[in-house]
C-alpha positions as CSV (number, residue, x, y, z in Angstrom):
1,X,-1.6,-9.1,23.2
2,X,-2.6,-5.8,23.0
3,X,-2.7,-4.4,19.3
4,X,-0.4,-1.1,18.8
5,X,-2.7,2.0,16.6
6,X,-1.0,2.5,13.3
7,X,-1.9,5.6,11.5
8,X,-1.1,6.5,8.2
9,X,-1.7,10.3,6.8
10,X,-3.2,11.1,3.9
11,X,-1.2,13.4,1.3
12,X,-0.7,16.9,1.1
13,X,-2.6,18.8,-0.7
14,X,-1.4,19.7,-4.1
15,X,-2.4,22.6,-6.6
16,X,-1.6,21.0,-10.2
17,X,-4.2,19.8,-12.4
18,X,-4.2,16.1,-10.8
19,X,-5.1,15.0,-7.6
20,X,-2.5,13.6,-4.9
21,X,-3.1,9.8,-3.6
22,X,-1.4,7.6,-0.9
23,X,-1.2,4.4,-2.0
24,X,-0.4,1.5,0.6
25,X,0.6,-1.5,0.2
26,X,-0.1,-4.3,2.9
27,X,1.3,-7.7,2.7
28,X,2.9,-9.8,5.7
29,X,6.5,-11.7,4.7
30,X,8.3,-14.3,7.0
31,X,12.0,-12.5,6.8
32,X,15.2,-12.7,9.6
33,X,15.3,-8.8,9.8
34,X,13.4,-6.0,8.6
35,X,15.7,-5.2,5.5
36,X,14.7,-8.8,4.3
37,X,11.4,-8.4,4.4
38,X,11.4,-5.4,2.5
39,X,13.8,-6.5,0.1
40,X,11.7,-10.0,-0.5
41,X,8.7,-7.5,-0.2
42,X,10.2,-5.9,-3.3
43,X,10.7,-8.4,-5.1
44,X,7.1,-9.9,-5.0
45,X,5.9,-6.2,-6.3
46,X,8.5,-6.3,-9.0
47,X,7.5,-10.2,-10.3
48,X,5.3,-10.0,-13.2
49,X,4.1,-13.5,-12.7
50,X,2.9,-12.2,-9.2
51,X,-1.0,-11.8,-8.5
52,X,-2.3,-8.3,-9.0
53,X,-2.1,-6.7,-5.0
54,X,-4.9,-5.3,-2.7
55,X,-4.1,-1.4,-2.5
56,X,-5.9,1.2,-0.1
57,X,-6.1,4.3,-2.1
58,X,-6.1,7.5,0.4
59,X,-7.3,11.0,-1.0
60,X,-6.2,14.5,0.8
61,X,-9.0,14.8,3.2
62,X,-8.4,10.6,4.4
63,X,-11.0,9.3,2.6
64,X,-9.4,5.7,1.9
65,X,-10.7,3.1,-0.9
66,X,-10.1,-0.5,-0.9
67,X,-9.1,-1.5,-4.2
68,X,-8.7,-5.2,-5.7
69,X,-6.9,-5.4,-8.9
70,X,-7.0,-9.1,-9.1
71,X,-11.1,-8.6,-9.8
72,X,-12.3,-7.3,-13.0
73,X,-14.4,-4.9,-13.2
């Protein structure tokens, strides 16, 4: 199976005093349709019992940081 290039952009640049970050979110859900998914997707990031996510962190120029907040510093 040949694996499709996904691509995401990094944000725009902005002009106030604090810089502008994509933040992305990866997690893989078994769902019926893609509405479930992100609904049950939702609801994992909304759970305060849940385990602190992975999130890549992508400046304006694409730089992109992996960042674990499960792991203290």
């Amino acid at each position: 199976m040949r694996k499709k290039k996904f691509t995401i952009e990094p944000p725009p640049r902005e002009s106030g005093p604090e810089r502008l970050y994509r933040v992305v979110y990866i997690i893989d859900v078994n769902a019926a349709d893609p509405k479930e998914a992100a609904g049950f997707t939702h609801q994992i990031m909304t759970d305060p019992d849940s385990l602190p996510p992975v999130l890549h962190v992508i400046d304006e120029v694409g730089k992109s940081v992996k960042i674990d907040l499960s792991k203290e510093d």
